[in-house]
N, C-alpha and C positions, 0 to 999 in steps of 0.2 A: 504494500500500500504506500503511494506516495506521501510526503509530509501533507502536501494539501489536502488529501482525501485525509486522511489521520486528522489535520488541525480541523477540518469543516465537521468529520464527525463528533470530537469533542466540544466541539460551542453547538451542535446540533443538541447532542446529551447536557452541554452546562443547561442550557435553555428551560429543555423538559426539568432539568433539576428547581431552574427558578421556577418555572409555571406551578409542580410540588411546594415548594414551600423551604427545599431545602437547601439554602442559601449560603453555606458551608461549602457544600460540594459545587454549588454552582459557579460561585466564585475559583474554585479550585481547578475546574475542568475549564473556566473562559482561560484562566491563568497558562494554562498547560496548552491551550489551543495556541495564545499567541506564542510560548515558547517554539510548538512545534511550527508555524508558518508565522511570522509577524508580518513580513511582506501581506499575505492573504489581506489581514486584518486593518492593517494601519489607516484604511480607508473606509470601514464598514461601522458607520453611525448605527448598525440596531447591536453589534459589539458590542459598541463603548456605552450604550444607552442600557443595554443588558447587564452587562457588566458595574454599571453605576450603580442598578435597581439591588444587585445584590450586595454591593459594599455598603448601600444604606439599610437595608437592610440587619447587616451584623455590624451597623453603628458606625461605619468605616467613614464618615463623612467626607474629609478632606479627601479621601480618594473616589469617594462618589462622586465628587462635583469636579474632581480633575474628570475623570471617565463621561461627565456630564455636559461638562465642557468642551472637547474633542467631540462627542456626538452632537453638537449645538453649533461648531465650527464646521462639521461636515455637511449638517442637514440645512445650511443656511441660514439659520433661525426659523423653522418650521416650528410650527405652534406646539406643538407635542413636547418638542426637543428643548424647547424656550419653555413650558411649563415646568419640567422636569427640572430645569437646572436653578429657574425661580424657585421650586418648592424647597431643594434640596439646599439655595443659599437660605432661605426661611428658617430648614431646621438648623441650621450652621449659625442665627442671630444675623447675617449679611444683610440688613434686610435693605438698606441704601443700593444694593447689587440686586434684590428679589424685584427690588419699585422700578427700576431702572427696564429689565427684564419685562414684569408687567405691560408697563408704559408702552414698549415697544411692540405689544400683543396688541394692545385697545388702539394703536395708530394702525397700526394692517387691518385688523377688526373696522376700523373708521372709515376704510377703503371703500369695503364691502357694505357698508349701511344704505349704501341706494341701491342695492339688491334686497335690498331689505331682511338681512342676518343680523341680528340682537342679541341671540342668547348667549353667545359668544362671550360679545364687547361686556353683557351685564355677568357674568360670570367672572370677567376679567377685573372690573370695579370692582365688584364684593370682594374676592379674591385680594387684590389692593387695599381693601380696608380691613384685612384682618391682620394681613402683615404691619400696616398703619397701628392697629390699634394693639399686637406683639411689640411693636417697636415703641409705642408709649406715644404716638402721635396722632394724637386725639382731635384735635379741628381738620388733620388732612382726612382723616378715617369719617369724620361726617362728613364733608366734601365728597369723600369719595361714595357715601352711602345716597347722599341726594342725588349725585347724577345718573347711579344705579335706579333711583325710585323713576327718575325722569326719564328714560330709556326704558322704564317697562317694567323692573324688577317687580313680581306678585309680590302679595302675601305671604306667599309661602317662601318666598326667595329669602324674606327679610324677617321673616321667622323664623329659619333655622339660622338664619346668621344671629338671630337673639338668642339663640337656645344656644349658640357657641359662646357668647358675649354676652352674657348677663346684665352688665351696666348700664345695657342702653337706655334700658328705663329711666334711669337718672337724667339722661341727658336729656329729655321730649323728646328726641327723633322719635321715639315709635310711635307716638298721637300724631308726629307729622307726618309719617312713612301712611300712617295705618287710614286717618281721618280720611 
C-alpha cells in the first residue's frame, strides 16, 4: 500500500473515530495520517477542520485554533470554517479575535439580504452578543440584541438567548424585544 492510500485510510478511520465520540484516537490517527503523507494533507481544510474538532474536544485549544486557522486560510473564510475558528477563539476568552471573525460573517450575510437570507445575519448578531456579553461588554451586546430584534429575530430567538443570559431582565430589553 502506498503512503497515500495508508495516510487517506487513516484520516478516513480518524474521522469515523470523531463522528464516535472518540476523540483520543481520532486525534491520534489524523496525527499519524499527516506523519504518513503530509504532502496529501497540507492542503485539505476538512483535515485541519477535523482535526481542530478533536483537539477541542480533549481541551487542546491553542492547537484547535492553530488547526482552525489553516482550515479558515484554506476554505477562504467560508462560513462554517469562520464559525468554527470564532467559537473556538470564544472558548480561548479571544473574544476581540471571535467579534472580528463575526463581523466579517454579518458583512457576507449583508451581501445576500436582497435575496432575502436572515436567518443567517440574525444568528450571527445573537451569536455577537453572547460573546459581547462573555467579554463583559454590555451596551455592544444590547446593540447587538436590537438589531437582531430589527432583522426579525422571534421570540423564541431571544428567548433562548435569555434562558442562556439571565440578566437581561435587569436591563428592559426583554419588555422591549418582547412588547
Amino acid at each position: 500500500m502506498s503512503n497515500a492510500n495508508h495516510a487517506n485510510k487513516l484520516a478516513e478511520t480518524a474521522s469515523k473515530k470523531l463522528k464516535e465520540g472518540n476523540y483520543r484516537a481520532a486525534l491520534d490517527l489524523f496525527n499519524e495520517s499527516l506523519k504518513a503523507d503530509a504532502k496529501m494533507f497540507q492542503n485539505n481544510v476538512y483535515f485541519f477542520s477535523r482535526r481542530a474538532e478533536a483537539n477541542k474536544q480533549l481541551g487542546n485549544i491553542d492547537e484547535a485554533i492553530r488547526d482552525a486557522q489553516r482550515a479558515y486560510e484554506l476554505a477562504a473564510g467560508e462560513v462554517y470554517f469562520s464559525q468554527q475558528l470564532a467559537a473556538l477563539y470564544r472558548a480561548n476568552k479571544q473574544y476581540d479575535q471571535a467579534l472580528a471573525l463575526m463581523q466579517s460573517l454579518i458583512n457576507v450575510h449583508e451581501e445576500k439580504v436582497d435575496q432575502g437570507i436572515r436567518g443567517a445575519e440574525i444568528y450571527d448578531y445573537l451569536e455577537m452578543a453572547a460573546i459581547c456579553h462573555e467579554a463583559g461588554k454590555l451596551d455592544k451586546r444590547d446593540q447587538l440584541l436590537r438589531k437582531a430584534a430589527e432583522l426579525g429575530a422571534t421570540d423564541i430567538d431571544l428567548l433562548a438567548y435569555e434562558l442562556l443570559y439571565e440578566d437581561l431582565e435587569e436591563t428592559g430589553l426583554l419588555e422591549e424585544f418582547f412588547s
